[in-house]
N, C-alpha and C positions, 0 to 999 in steps of 0.2 A: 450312688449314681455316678456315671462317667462325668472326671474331671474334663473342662476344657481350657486351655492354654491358647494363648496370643502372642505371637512372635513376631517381631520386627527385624528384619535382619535373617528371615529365614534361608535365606538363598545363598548366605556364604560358611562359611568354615564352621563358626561356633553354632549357626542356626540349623546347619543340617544334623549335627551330631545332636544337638538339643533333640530338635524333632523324633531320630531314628527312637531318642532314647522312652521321649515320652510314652507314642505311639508304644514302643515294647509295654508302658507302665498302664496300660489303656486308656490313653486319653486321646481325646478328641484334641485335634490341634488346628491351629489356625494361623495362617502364613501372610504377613505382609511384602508385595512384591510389588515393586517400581515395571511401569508398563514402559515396555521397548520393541524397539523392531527384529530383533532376534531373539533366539531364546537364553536364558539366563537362569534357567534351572536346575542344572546340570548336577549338581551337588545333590538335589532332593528325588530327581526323576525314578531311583530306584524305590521311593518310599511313596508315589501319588498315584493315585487309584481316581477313576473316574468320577467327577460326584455324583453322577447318575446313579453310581453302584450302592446297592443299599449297605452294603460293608464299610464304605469309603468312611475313613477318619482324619484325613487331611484335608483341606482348604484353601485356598490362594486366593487374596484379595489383593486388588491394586488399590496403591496409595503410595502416600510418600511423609518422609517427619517436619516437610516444609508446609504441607497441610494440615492443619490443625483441625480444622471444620470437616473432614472426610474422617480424619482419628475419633472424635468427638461417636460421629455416625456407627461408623464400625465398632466402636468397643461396645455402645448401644446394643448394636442389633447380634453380637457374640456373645454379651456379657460373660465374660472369663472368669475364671476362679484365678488367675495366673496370669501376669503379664511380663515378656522377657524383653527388653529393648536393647535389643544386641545392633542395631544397626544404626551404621555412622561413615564417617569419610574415614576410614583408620587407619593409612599410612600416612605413618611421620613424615617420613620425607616429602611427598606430594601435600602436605598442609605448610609445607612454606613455600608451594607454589601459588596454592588454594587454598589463601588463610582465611579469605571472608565464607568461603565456601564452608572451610571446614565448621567455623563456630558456627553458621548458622544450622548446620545439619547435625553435628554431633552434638553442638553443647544447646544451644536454644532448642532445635528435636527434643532434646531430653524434657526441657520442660515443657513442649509441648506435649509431648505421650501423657506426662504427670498431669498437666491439666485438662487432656483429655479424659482421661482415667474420673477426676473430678467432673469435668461438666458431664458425666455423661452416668454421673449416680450409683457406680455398681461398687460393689465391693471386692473385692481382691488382691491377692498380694502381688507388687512389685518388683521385680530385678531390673537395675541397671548396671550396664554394663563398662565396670569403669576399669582402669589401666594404670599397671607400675609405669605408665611414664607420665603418671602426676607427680611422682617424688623426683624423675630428674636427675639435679643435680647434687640431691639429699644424698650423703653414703650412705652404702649397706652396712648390716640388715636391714631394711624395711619391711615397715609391719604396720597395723593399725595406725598407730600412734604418730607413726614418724612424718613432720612436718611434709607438706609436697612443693618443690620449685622448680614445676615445668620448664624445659627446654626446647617446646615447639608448639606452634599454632595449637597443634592438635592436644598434646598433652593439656595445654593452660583452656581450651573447651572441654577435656574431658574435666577437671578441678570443676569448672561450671557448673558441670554435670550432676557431679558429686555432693556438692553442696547443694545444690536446688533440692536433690533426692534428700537429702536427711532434713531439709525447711519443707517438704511438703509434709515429711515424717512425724516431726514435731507440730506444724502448724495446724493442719489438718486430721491429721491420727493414723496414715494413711500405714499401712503394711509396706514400705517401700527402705530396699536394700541395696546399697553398695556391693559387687563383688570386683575385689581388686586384680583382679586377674595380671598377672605375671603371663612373661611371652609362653606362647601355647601353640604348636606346630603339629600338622599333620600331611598326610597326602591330600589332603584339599586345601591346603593353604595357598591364596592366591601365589603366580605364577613369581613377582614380582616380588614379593618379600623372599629377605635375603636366605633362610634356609631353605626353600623352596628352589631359590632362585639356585642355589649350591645342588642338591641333590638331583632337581631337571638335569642340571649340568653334566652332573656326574654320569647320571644314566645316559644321554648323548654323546659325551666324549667317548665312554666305553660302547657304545654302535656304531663308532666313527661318521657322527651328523654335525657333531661338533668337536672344535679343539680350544676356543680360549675360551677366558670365563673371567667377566670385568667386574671389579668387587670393587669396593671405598676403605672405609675404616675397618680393619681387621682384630681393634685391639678391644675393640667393645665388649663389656661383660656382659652378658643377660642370663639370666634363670630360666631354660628352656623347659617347658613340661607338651606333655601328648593332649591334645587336646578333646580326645575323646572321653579324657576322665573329668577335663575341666567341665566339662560338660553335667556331669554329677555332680560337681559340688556346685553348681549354679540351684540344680533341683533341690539339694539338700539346706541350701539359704533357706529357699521359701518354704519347709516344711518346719523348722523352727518357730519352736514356741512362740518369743519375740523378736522383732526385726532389727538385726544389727549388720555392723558390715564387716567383711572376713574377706582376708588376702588369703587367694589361692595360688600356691606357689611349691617348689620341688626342695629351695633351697640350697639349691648349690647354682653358682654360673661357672659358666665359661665364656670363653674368649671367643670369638666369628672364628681365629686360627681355627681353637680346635675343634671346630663342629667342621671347619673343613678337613682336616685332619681324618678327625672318623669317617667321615662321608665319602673322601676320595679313597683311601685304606680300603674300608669296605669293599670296593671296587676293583683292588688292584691298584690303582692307580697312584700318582701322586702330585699331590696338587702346586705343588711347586713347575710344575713340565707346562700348566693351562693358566694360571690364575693369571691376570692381569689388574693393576691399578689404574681406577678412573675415577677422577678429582669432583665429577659431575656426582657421582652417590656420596660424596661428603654432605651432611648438613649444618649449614649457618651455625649451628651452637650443635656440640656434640653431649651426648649424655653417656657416662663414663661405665656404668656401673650399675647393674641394676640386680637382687640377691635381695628374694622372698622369704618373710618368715612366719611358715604356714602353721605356729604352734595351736591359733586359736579355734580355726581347722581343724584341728585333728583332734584337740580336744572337747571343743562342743558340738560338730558338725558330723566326726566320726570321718575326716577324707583328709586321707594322704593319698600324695602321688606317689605313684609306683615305677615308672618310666622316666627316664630320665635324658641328659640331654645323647648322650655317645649313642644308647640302646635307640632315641628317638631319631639321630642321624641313620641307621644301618636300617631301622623300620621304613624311612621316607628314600633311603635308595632303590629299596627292593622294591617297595611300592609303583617308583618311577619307571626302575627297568621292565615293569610287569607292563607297566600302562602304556609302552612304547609299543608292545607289542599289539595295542589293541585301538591304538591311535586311527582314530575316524566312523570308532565305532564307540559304544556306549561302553561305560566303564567305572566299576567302582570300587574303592580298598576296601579288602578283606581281608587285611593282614593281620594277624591275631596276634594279642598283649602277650602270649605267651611264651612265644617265641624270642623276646624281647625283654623279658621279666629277669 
């Protein structure tokens, strides 16, 4: 019988590549979306089908994780084999402007999906969607094991998160997983986060739309991977035997330099001629260093990353220079891993 999947979260970065993926694996899927007065689908539009259409295997429900009594209803009347809770407030930075925001939507959400899940009888397996910046200001390697000491609103709700997920795990019996997900970047990675925010750049500077490019801390380490594979090792949690949790990561970082470095190079250019420093993308408590160790990954789940962070800057330049040229019209990456490999 066709599986079906509940997605929360489906309208951004990790939830469209989930989606694309399942859909290929045939499943029925099911999309949680925040109702607004614009449209806000932009990521999924190439994958939704009318549901009139007797073909259509997507879904879009409105709701939100501050409603608990509408989650309750909906996973009811879907009843999922699979449920992804990818959706939160998840930039670092804006959670120390929107700290009560952030926990009550990322980290309390979480426990509401989990007790939605509960009051609402079905059986299913879990993912939640949690983040290397619960370790903070833990050094690298991180891995399983390694103590977490959040360095922002958001990080210290995802920890919430986290914990709640393995107390419903234990308490209840519930099929529900951690995946640790290390930074993960694509061409759909909102506009605003800083590789994104580098490669836009770069593709505008080189159309001459733009010239400077205001960055903050440069010296930051993070572990970048593609996030169309993270995408895969999210599926491959929930098809395990038993439910545990697994850091998805490339294992090697770099520095914000050099992801500027390959992204402007890419181009020609050089980022020294545009970049500028501005004190306002500093955050309150900086996190130094963050260097995944995806051994347990690769050894029970069968997923290594294969993209990496240099191959993942020159992917999301080309991506951007493509998309400038198709700006006010629909548009979606198809830039192929191989190229990149």
């Amino acid at each position: 019988m066709t599986k079906r999947a509940f997605i929360t979260g489906v309208t951004g970065q990790d939830g469209s590549y989930l989606a694309e993926l399942l859909l290929a694996k045939g499943y029925e899927v099911h999309g949680l979306i925040r109702r607004a007065s614009t449209f806000n689908t932009s990521r999924i539009d190439h994958l939704y089908t009318d549901p009139h259409n007797k073909d259509a295997r997507l879904f879009l429900h409105y709701g939100d994780l501050s409603d608990g009594s509408r989650l309750v209803s909906l996973l009811h009347d879907i009843n999922p084999d699979e449920v992804y809770n990818l959706a939160a407030q998840s930039h670092v930075r804006v959670s120390f402007d929107e700290p009560e925001h952030t926990g009550d939507v990322t980290g309390i959400g979480s426990m509401r999906m989990l007790e939605a899940v509960r009051k609402a009888g079905i059986h299913c397996r879990f993912y939640q969607a949690s983040t290397s910046e619960m370790f903070g200001a833990t050094p690298p390697p991180q891995g399983e094991d390694t103590p977490f000491y959040p360095r922002s609103p958001y990080g210290a709700a995802k920890v919430y998160s986290y914990w709640v997920t393995k107390n419903y795990r234990e308490g209840y019996g519930m099929f529900a997983v951690n995946g640790i997900l290390f930074n993960h970047e694509s061409p759909r990675r909102g506009e605003t986060f800083v590789t994104r925010k580098i490669t836009r750049a770069v593709a505008r500077i080189k159309a001459g739309l733009q010239d400077e490019l205001w960055l903050g801390n440069l010296d930051s380490i993070r572990d970048w991977g593609y996030a169309a594979e993270y995408a895969e090792g999210m599926w491959r949690m929930l098809q395990a035997d038993e439910p545990e949790d697994f850091v998805l990561a490339t294992g090697v970082g770099i520095t914000v330099r050099d992801f500027l470095d390959a992204s402007f190079e890419h181009a020609g250019l050089n980022w020294h001629d545009h970049v500028k420093f501005d004190e306002r993308y500093l955050r309150p408590t900086e996190v130094d260093a963050l260097i995944g160790d995806p051994t347990k990954a690769e050894q029970k789940l069968g997923w290594k990353a294969s993209v990496h962070s240099a191959d993942l800057a020159r992917l999301m330049v080309d991506a951007d220079i493509e998309m400038l040229k198709h700006e006010g019209r629909p548009w979606i990456d198809t830039v192929t891993l191989d190229t990149y490999k």
